[in-house]
N, C-alpha and C positions, 0 to 999 in steps of 0.2 A: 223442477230445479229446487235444490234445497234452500230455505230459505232460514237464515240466523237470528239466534235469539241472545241477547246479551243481556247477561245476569250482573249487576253491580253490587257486590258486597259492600253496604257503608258502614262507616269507623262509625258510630255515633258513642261510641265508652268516654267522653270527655269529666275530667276532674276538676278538682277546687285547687290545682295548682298554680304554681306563676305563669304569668301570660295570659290565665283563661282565655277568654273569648279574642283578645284584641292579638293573639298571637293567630289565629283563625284568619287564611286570606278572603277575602269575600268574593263572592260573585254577583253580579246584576243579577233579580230575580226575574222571572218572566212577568210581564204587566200584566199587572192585577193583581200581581198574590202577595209581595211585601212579605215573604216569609223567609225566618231565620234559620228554622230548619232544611229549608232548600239550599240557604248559602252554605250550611255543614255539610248538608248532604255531597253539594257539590267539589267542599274541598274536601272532602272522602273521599270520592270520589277519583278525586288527582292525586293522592298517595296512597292506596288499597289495591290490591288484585282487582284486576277486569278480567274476567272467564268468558271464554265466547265459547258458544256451545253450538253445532246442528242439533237440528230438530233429533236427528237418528241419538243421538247422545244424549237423550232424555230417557233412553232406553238401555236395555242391558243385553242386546245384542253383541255376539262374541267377535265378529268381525268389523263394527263400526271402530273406527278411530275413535279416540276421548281427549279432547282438549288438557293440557298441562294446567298444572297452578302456578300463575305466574306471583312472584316475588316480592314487586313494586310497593312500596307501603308499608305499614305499620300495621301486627298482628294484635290481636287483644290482650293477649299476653304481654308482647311488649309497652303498648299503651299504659298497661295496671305497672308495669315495672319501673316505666320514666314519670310516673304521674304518682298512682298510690302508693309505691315502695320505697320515693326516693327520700321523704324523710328521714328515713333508719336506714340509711346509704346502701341501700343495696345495690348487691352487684349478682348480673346474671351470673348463675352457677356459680360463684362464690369465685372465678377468675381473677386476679391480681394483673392488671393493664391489659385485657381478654380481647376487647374490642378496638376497632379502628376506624377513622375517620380521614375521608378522601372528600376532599374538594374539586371540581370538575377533573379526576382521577386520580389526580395527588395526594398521596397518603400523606399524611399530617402528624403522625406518631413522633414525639419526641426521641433523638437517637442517645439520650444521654440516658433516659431514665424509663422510655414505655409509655409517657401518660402521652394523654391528647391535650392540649393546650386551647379550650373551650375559654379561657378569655381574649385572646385573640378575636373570637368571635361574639363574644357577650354582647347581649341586649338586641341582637340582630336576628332572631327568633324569624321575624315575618317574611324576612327574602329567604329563607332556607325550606323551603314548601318543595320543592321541586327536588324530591327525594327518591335514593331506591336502598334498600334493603335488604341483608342478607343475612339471616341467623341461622347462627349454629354452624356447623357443615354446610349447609347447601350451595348451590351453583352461583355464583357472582358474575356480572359480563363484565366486572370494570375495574377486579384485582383479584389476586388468588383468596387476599384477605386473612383473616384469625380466625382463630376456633370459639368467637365470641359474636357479636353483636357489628356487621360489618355494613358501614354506610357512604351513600357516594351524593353529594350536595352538589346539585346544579346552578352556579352561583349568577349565570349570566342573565346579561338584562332581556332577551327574550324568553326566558324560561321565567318571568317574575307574570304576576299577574295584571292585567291591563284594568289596572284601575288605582286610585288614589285615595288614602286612608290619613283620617286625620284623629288622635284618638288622646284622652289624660287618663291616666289609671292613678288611685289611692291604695296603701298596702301600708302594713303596718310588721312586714319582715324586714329582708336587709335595707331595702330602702323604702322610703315612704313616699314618694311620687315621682311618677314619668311620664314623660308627652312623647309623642313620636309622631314622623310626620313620615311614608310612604306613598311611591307613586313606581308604576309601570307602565307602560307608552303602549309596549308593544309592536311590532314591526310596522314601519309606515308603506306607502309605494314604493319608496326611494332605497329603500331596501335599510334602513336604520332604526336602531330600537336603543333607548336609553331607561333606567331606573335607579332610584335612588332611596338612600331611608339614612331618617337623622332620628337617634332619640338619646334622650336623657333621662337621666334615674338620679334620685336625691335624696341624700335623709341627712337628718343635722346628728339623729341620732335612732338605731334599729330598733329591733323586739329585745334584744340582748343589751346592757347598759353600757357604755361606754363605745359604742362600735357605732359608721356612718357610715358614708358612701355617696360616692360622688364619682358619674361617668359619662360619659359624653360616647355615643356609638355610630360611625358614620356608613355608609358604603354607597360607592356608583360603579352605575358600572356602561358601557355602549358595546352595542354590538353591531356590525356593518355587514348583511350579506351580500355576499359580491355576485352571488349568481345561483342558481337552483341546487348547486354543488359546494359552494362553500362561504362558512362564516368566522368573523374574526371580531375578537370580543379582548379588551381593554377592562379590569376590577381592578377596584381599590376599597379596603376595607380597615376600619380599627376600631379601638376600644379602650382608648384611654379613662382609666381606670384606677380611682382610691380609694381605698376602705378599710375600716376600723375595724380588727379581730377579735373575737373574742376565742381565748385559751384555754385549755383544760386545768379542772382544776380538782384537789382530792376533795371528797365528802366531808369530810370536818370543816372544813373552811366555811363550804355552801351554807353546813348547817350555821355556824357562826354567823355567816351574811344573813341568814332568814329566807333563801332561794336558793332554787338549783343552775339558776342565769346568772350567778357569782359570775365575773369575769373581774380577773384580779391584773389583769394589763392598763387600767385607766385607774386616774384619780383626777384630784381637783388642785389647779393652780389657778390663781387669782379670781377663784368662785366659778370658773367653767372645767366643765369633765375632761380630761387629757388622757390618750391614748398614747401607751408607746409599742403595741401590734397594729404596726400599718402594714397591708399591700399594695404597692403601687405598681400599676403596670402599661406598657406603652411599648406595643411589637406589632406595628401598621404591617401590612401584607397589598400585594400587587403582584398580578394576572396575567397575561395574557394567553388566548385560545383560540384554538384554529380545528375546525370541525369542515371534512370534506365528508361529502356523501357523493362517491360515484353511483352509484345506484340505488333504490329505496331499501335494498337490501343488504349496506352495506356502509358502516361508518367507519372515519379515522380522526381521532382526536388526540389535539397535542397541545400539551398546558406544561409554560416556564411560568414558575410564582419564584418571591424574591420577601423575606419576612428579616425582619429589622427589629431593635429595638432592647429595651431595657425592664427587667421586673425587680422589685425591692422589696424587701422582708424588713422592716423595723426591730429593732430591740434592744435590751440596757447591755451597754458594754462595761465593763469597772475595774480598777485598779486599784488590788490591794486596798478595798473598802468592803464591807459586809455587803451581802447579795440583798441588791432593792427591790425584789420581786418581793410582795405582800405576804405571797401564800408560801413563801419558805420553810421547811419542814420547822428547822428550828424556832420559828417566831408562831409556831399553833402550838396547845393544849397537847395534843397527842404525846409529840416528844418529849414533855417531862412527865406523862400519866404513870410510867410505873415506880422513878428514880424521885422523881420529886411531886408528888402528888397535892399540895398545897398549893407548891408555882403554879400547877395544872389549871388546878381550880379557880385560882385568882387571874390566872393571866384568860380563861375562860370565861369570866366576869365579865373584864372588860370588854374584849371584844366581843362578847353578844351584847353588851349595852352601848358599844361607840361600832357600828359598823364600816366607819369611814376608815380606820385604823388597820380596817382589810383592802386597803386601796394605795395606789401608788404614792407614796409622800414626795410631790417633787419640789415642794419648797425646801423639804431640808438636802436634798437633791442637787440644789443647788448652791445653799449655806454651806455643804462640804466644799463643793469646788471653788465658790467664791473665797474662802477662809485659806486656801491650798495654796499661799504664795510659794513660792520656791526660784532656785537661781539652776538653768541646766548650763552645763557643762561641755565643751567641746562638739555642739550640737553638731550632725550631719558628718561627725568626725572630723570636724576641721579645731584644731588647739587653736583656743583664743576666744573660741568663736562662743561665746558667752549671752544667753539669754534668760532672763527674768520675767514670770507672770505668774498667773494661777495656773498649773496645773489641773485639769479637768482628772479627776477619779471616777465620774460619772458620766457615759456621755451614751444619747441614742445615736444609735449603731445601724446601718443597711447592709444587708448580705444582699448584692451585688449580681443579674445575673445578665450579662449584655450578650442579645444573640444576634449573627449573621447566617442566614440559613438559605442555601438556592435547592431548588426541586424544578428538575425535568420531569414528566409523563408523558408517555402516548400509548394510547391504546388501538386496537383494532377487532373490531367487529364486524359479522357475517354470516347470512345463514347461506347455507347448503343445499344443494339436491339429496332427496332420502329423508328430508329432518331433520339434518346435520345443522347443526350451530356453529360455529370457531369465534371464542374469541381471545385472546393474547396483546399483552402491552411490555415495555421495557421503561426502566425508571431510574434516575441517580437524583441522589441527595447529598448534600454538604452542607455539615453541621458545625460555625467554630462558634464555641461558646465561651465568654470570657469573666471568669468569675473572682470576685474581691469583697472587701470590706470599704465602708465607705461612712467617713463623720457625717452624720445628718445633723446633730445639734453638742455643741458642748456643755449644753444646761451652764450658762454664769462661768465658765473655765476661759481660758486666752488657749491653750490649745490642746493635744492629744500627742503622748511622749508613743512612737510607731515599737513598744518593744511587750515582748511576751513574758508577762510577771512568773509564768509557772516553768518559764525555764532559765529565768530567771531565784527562784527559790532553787531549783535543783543543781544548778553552775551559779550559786556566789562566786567564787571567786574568776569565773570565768567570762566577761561581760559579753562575746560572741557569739554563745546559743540561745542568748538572748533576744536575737536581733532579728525582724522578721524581714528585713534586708540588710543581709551582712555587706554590701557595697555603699549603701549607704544610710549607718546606721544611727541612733537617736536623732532620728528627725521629728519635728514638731509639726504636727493636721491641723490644719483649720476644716471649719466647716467645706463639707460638699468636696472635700480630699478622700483618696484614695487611703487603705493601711491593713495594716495586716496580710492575709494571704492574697497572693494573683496567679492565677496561674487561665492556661486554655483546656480548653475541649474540643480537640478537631478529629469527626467523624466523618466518612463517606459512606455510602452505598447501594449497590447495584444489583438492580433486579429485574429477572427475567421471569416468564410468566406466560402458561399456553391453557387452556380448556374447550373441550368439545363435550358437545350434546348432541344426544342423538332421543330425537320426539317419533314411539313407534306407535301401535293400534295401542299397545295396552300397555306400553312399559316407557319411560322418560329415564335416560342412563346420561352420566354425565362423568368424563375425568380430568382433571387438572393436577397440574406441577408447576412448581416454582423454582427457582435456584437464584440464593441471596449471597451476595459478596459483601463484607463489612468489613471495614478497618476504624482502626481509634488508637488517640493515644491523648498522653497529659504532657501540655509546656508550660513547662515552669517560669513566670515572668520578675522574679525575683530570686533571689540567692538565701535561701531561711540558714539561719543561724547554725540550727540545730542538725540540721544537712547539707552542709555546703558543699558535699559533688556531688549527690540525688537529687534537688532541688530545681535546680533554673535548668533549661533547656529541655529539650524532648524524651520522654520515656520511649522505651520499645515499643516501636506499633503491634498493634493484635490486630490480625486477620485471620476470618474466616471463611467458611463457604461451606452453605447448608442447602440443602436441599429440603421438599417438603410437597407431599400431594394431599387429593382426595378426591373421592369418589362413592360414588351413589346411584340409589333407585327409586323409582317411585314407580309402583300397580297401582293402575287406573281401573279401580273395578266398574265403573261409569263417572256419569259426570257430577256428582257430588263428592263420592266415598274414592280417600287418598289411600294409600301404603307405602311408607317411605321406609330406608333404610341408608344411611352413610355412615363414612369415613375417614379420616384425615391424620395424618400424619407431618407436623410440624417441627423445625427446629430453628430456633433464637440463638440469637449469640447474647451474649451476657455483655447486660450495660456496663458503661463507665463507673456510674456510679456505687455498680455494688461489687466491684473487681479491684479498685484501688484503696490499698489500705488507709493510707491518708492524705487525699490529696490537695490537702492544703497544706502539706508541709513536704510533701517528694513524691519519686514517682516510683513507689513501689506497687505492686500488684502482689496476691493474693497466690497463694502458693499454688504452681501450675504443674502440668500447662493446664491453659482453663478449657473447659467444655463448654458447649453449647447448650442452650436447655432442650431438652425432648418434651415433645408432647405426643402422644397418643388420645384419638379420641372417636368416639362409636355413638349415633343415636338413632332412635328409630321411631317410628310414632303412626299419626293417622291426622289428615283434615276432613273433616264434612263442612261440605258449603254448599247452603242451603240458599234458596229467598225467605227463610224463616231462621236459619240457623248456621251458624257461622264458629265451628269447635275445631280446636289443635289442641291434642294430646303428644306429647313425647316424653322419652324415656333417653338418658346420658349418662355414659361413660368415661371420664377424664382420667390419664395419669401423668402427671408431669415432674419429667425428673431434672436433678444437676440445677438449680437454681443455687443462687448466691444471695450473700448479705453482707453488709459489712456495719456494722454498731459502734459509737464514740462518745465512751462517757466515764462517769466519775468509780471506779474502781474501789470500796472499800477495804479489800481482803487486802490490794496492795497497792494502798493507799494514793492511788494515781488515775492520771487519765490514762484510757485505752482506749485501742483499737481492738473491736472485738468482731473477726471474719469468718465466719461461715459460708460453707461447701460442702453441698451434697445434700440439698433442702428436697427432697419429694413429696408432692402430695396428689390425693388424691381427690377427684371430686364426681356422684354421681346422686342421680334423684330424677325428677320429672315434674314436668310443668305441663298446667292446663290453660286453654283460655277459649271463654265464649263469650258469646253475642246473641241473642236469643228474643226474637220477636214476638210478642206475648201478644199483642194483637197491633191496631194500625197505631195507637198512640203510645204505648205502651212497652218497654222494653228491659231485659233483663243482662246485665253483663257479670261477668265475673272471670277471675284468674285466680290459681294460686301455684307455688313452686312449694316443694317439697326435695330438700338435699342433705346430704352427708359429705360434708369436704374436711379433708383430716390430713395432717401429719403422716405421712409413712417411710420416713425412715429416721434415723439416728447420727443429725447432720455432724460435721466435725468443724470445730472451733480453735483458731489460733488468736492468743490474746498477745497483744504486741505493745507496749509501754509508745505512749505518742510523743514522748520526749527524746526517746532516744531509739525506738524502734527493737529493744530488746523484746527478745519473746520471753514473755512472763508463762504461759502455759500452753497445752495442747492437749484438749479433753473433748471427750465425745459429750453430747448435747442429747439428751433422753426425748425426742419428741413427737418420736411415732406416737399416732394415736389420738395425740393432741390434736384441737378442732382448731381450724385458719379462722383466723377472727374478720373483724371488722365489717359483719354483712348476715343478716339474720339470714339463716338458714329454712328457715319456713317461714314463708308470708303468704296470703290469700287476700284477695275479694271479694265482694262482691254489694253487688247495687240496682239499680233502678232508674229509668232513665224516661220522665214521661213530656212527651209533645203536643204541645195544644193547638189546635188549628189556628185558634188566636193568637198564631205564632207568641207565644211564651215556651219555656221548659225549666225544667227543673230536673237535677239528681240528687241519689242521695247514694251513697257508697260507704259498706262498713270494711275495717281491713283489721287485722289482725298477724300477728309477727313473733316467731320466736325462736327460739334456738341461734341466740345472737352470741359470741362468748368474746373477751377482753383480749387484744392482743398481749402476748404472754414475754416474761423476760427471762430469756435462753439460761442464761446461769445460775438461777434458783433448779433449773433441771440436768442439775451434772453432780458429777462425783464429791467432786471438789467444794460446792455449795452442804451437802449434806454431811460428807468429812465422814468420821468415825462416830458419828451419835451414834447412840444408843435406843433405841426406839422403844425399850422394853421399860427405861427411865421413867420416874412420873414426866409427863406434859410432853417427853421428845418427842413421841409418837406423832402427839395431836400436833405440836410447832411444824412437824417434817409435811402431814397431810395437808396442813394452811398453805406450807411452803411449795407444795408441788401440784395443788391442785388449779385448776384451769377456772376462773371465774365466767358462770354464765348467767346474760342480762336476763332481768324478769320479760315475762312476755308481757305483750301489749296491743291495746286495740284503739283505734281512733276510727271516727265517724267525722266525712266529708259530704257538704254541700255545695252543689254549683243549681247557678240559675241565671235565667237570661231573657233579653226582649229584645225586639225587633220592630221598628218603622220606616214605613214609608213615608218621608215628608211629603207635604202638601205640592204642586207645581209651581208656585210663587218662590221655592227653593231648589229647584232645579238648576244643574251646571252643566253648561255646553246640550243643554237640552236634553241630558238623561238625568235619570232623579235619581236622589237624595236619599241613603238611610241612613238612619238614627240604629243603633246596636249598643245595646247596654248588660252588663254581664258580672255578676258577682262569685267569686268561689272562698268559701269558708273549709279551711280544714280545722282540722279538730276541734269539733263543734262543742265536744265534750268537755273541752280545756284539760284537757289528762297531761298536769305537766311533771308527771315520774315518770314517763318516758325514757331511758337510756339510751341515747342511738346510738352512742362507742363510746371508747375509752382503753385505756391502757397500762396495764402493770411498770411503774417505774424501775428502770433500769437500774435505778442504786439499793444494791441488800445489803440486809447485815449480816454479813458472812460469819461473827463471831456467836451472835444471838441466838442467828436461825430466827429473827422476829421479821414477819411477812409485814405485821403491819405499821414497822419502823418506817415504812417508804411505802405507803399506801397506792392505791392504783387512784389515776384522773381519768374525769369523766366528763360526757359531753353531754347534752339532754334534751330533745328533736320540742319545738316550739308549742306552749299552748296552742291556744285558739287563737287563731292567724286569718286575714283576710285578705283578699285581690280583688277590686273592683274597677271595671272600665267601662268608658263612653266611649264610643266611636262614630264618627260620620265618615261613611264609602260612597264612592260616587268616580265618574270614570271620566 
C-alpha cells in the first residue's frame, strides 16, 4: 500500500515592512521548544501550496500520476512585490486596477472607477490570514477573476485562528503608534465560534511634516454550524479613518524648503501645524454567509454584504482671491527666472532664508475673510430678502463621496469522477454613489455665497450660469452644508461564471468563461446654471454585455519540475468615471458609442518545488485596447477650463518575473525576486477638448503616444536577501532591492499637433524647446537595503492563561537602512503648458519621494 509523503513549502521571505511580525498569526508551539520559527513556519504553512506526493512520484515513471500545484498562498514573487516593491508603488506588470479582491466570494472592485477600496479594511491585517491566491491567468475556484493578482479572504470567525493576541507597535511612518487586541475561539461543542480584533493607529504628526493620522479599526464576526452540512456566519467590519496628506509638489520649491518631504498643504496657525489635505473615511461593511457542504466533496457558498458610508478629500476652495496654495507657480523663483531675473533672485533670497513663507498662511486666510463685510442681495432668490456678514473668499472644502453599495455571491464547487473539478458562481452588485462639495470650515467668514465665479466672469451680464442651483440660487453654506456640484452614480452588475479542471497522469487542463452585464448612468441632483436641461435628472443608461475566458496547461514532468502555459481573454466595460465629460456639471458622455476595453493576455513559465528549493519563472504577454480618459484643467492656449477626453488608449505590457526561496543549509536561507517589463503606449489616442463652461468643443486632435512608457510603477525591480534562523529562536534578514525604469506620468497635449504648431525646429533653441517639450521623463534608479529581526519567548508557568502558556514575540523591521532619501517613487508632468513659449519648464512636473530610513517595531503576547 502506498504510503504519502507531504512536502510543505514555507514562506519564510518576511520584510522590514508594515505590520512585521505582529501581522504574523501565531500558533501554540509544541512543549518545549518556545520557538518563533515554528510559529512562521506554521503560518506558512496555512497560506502556501501543500503538495502531496506518492512515494511512485518521487520518480519519473511515465505512467505514475504527479500531483498538481496547488494555488493557496503567496508565491515569492508576490511576497518581494507586497513587501520590497511597494515603496516605489509598484504594480504587477505595470496593470492600471489589474487585480481584484473578494471577500468570502465577493468581489469588491469599485464599479465607478476599478480600484479596491483597502480602507474599508485597513489596519485589520491579522484576520485576513485565511487566504487563496490566483496570479496571472491561472485557475481560480472562487471567481473568473482579472488578468492580475486575484484574491479571496476568508473573513469568518472559524476560519480565524484560535488563540488571542495582545500587541503595541512603535513606527515612525504614517503613524506612530498602534495597539490591537485579537482573539479566535474557534468552534466549541455547541457548534459556535466567535472573533474579534480592535486596533488603533496614531500620530500627532508622520515621517512627512504636516500629515497625522488617527484610526480606530474594528471587526467581529460569529459563526453557528448547524450541522455537519451547514454554517451560517454573521461580520461586521470598519475603519474609521483620518489622515493628514502630504501633496506633490515641483523641485524648486523642495529645494527652497531644504528637503524633498516639502509638503506645502500644512502651515502654522496659532503656533500648531494645520493641515488643509485631510482624508476622512467611514464605509462600515456587514456579512452574512451560508456555506453548505452536502458532501466532503462538495461546497455551496452564499454571501449578501451591505457597505455604507462616507469618504472626504479636504482642500482650499476661493472666491475671486489669489490661490493659497504656497507652492503656486507664480509665488517661486522660477516664474520670473527669464523675464525678471532680479525678482528671481530676490524673491529666492527670501524663501531659502524664511522657509515658513513656503507654508499655508492661514492667519491671513482668515484676516481676508474676516475684513469681507458685505450686504447679499435677494438671497435664495426671494426680493427683499437681504442678508449682511462676512463673506468667506476662503473656505476649506470636502469633495464629498457617500456610498450605498449591496453585493450578492454564491459560488459552487465540486470535484468529479476522472479528475474533473467544476466550479461556477453567479453575482449582482449595486453601486449608488452620491457625490457633492461640502463647507468644512469657513476660516473667520459668516458664510459661503453657493455660485460659480468662472461662470460667472464668462456670463457678466447673465447672473443664471452662474448658479450651481439655478432653483435655488444665491444661497448662503454654513459650515458642514452641502454646495456646489451633486449629482449620483447608479451602477449594477451581473455576473455569471463556470470553470472545469481536469487533473490527468501528466497534464492539469483547465477552462473558464464568464459573461458580465453592466449598467450605469449619472443623476443629476441639482439643476447647474450653465446646463439647465443636461443637468438634473438622469442621463442615458450604458449597457453592456461582455464576455471573457481562459485557459490553460500545466506538464507535470514529475513531482518537482512544472510546465505551464495559459490564456485569457477579457473585456471591461469602461467606468463612470472616465466616459463622462463632466460630470459635475451634466450628463454628457464621451463621444460613442463607447466600447468596452479588450484585453488579450498569454503567459508561460516553470515551477520547481523542491524541500531545498522553491523557483517560479514566467514569461507575459499583455495588450489592452479601447481604454478612456477624461482630464479637467486649466487650458492655456484657450485661456479656459476644459475638459480634455480621450478614446482609443492601447497599451501594451510584457516581461517576466522570477522568484525563489532557496535553502542554503538548516539555518540559513536565501530569497530573491525580480520583474523585468516593457509596458508602452501603442497607439495614437484621440482627444476631444470641450470648454467646461459651456461645452463647446474647442478642438479635436490626435495625441502622439505610441511608444510612450505607462508611468507610475518601475518597470524593473529585483531582490534579494538572506534570511538566518537561530535555534535560539532569534532571526534576522537582511534584503537588498533595486528599481528602475520608472517614467513620470506624461501630459497628453504637449504631444499633439496643436502644442508643437508651426515651429520651426531648424530655429536656434526650437529644436532643443520641442525635444524638452515631448520627451517622456524617466526616474533615476534606486537601491535600498532592508532589515527585519525578531525573538521569541516562552514565559515562565507563573504567566500561564487558562493553563497554556504564554509567549513574548518581539520583532523590528527597518527599511531603508541606508537613508537614500533621493528616492523618486512618482510624479507627474503638469497638465498646464505654455502653448505660446513651447517652455516645458514654465509648469514643471511634481514629485513624490519613497521615505528615508523608516522603522516597525512590535511586542506581542499570544496565548490561547
Amino acid at each position: 500500500m502506498k504510503s504519502t509523503v507531504t512536502l510543505t513549502l514555507a514562506f519564510m521571505y518576511l520584510s522590514a515592512n508594515a505590520q512585521s511580525l505582529s501581522s504574523v498569526p501565531g500558533r501554540d508551539t509544541l512543549p518545549g521548544t518556545d520557538s518563533l520559527v515554528n510559529d512562521l513556519k506554521a503560518d506558512a504553512e496555512a497560506q502556501l501550496p501543500v503538495i502531496l506526493l506518492d512515494e511512485s512520484d518521487l520518480y519519473e515513471g511515465n505512467s505514475a500520476p504527479v500531483s498538481s500545484v496547488l494555488s493557496a498562498g503567496r508565491n515569492p514573487f508576490l511576497a518581494a512585490a507586497a513587501f520590497s516593491f511597494s515603496p516605489l508603488r509598484f504594480r504587477l506588470r505595470g496593470y492600471n486596477n489589474g487585480d481584484a479582491v473578494y471577500l468570502n466570494g465577493a468581489g469588491f472592485i469599485s464599479l465607478d472607477n476599478g480600484s479596491t477600496p483597502f480602507g474599508q479594511w485597513s489596519g485589520l491585517t491579522n484576520i485576513m490570514r485565511a487566504r487563496q491566491n490566483a496570479y496571472g491567468l491561472e485557475a481560480a475556484d472562487f471567481a473568473f477573476g482579472k488578468p492580475g493578482l486575484n484574491t479571496n479572504i476568508d473573513l469568518r470567525a472559524g476560519a480565524q485562528w484560535v488563540q488571542t493576541q495582545v500587541g503595541y507597535a512603535a513606527s515612525n511612518r504614517s503613524y506612530r503608534h498602534r495597539f490591537l487586541l485579537t482573539h479566535g475561539s474557534g468552534f466549541n461543542k455547541k457548534g459556535w465560534a466567535h472573533s474579534y480584533m480592535l486596533s488603533t493607529r496614531y500620530s500627532a504628526e508622520g515621517y512627512v511634516p504636516g500629515t497625522y493620522y488617527r484610526s480606530l479599526s474594528y471587526y467581529a464576526a460569529i459563526d453557528k454550524r448547524i450541522n455537519t452540512r451547514n454554517v451560517f456566519s454573521l461580520i461586521a467590519f470598519g475603519a474609521p479613518t483620518e489622515n493628514g496628506r502630504q501633496t506633490a509638489s515641483v523641485q524648486e520649491a523642495m529645494d527652497l524648503a531644504g528637503t524633498v518631504f516639502y509638503n506645502p498643504a500644512w502651515g502654522y496657525q496659532n503656533g500648531k501645524k494645520r493641515t488643509a489635505a485631510a482624508t476622512t473615511t467611514f464605509q462600515p461593511v456587514f456579512m452574512a454567509v451560508h456555506e453548505r457542504r452536502p458532501h466532503a466533496q462538495t461546497s455551496w457558498t452564499t454571501t449578501l454584504a451591505y457597505i455604507f458610508g462616507k469618504r472626504k478629500l479636504s482642500g482650499f476652495d476661493w472666491y475671486n482671491a489669489p490661490d493659497p496654495r504656497p507652492d503656486y507657480y507664480r509665488y517661486l523663483p522660477g516664474y520670473y527666472a527669464v523675464t525678471q531675473p532680479a525678482t528671481a533672485a530676490s524673491l529666492r533670497a527670501l524663501l531659502s532664508g524664511n522657509p515658513d513663507l513656503l507654508q499655508v498662511n492661514w492667519n491671513r486666510l482668515y484676516e481676508v475673510n474676516r475684513a469681507n463685510w458685505v450686504t447679499m442681495r435677494n438671497v435664495s432668490g426671494l426680493p427683499g430678502n437681504d442678508v449682511g456678514g462676512k463673506r468667506s473668499l476662503y473656505i476649506l472644502s470636502n469633495r464629498v463621496s457617500d456610498l450605498r453599495r449591496y453585493l450578492i455571491n454564491s459560488m459552487y464547487a465540486t470535484k468529479l469522477r476522472g479528475g474533473l473539478a467544476l466550479a461556477a458562481g453567479i453575482s449582482y452588485q449595486y453601486q449608488d454613489n452620491v457625490y457633492y462639495q461640502e463647507v468644512e470650515d469657513l476660516l473667520g467668514g459668516d458664510f459661503w455665497v453657493n455660485v460659480n465665479q468662472y461662470a460667472e466672469r464668462d456670463f457678466p451680464n447673465d447672473p443664471g450660469p452662474a448658479q450651481y442651483d439655478l432653483d435655488h440660487p444665491d444661497q448662503l453654506k454654513k459650515e458642514g452644508e452641502p454646495y456646489g456640484y451633486h449629482y449620483r452614480m447608479i451602477a449594477g452588475r451581473a455576473t455569471a461564471w463556470g470553470q472545469l479542471r481536469a487533473s490527468l497522469n501528466r497534464v492539469d487542463l483547465f477552462f473558464g468563461a464568464n459573461a458580465v452585464q453592466t449598467q450605469f448612468y449619472r443623476q443629476g441632483l441639482n439643476r447647474n446654471g450653465l446646463f439647465p436641461g443636461n443637468s438634473y435628472g438622469p442621463s442615458t443608461h450604458q449597457q453592456f454585455m461582455n464576455p471573457g475566458f481562459k485557459t490553460g496547461g500545466t506538464y507535470k514532468l514529475n513531482g518537482r519540475n512544472y510546465f505551464f502555459v495559459n490564456g485569457g481573454f477579457f473585456r471591461t466595460p469602461p467606468f463612470f468615471d472616465n466616459v463622462f465629460i463632466s460630470p459635475r456639471t451634466r450628463n454628457t458622455l464621451q463621444e460613442g458609442p463607447l466600447k468596452s476595453e479588450t484585453t488579450w493576455s498569454a503567459e508561460t513559465g516553470y515551477k520547481l518545488n523542491s524541500p531545498r528549493f522553491k523557483i517560479g519563472l514566467t514569461g507575459y504577454y499583455t495588450q489592452i485596447k479601447d481604454a478612456y480618459d477624461v482630464m479637467s484643467f486649466y487650458h492655456d492656449q484657450y485661456r479656459n477650463f476644459v475638459n480634455y477626453a480621450l478614446s482609443g488608449i492601447h497599451t501594451v505590457h510584457f516581461g517576466g518575473e522570477i522568484g525563489a526561496e532557496i535553502k542554503l543549509n538548516t539555518a540559513l536561507s536565501f530569497n530573491g525576486a525580480a520583474s523585468v517589463g516593457r509596458y508602452y503606449y501603442n497607439s495614437r489616442p484621440y482627444a476631444v477638448v470641450t470648454a467646461d463652461n459651456n461645452a463647446e468643443v474647442l478642438a479635436e486632435q490626435v495625441v502622439y503616444l505610441k511608444n510612450f512608457r505607462v508611468p507610475a510603477t518601475p518597470q524593473n525591480a529585483c531582490s534579494a536577501g538572506f534570511f538566518f534562523r537561530s535555534p535560539q529562536y532569534w532571526f534576522i534578514s537582511l534584503t537588498a532591492n533595486y528599481f528602475d525604469n520608472a517614467w513620470l506620468s506624461i501630459n497628453p497635449i504637449r504631444r499633439t499637433f496643436a502644442a508643437i504648431g508651426d515651429a520651426d525646429p531648424a530655429l536656434d533653441g526650437i529644436g532643443e524647446l520641442i525635444d524638452q517639450m515631448i520627451k517622456q521623463e524617466k526616474l533615476p534608479a534606486s537601491f535600498t537595503l532592508d532589515f527585519f529581526g525578531g525573538w521569541s519567548k516562552r514565559l515562565p508557568r507563573r504567566y500561564t492563561v487558562h493553563k497554556q502558556p504564554v509567549y513574548l514575540v518581539f520583532s523590528i523591521g527597518v527599511n531603508n537602512v541606508l537613508n537614500n532619501t533621493a528616492i523618486r517613487s512618482g510624479g507627474f508632468e503638469q497638465l498646464r503648458f505654455d502653448m505660446e513659449d513651447k517652455d516645458a519648464s514654465r509648469f514643471p512636473p511634481k514629485y513624490y519621494y519613497a521615505l528615508g530610513l523608516n522603522y516597525y517595531a512590535s511586542i506581542m503576547l499570544r496565548f490561547k
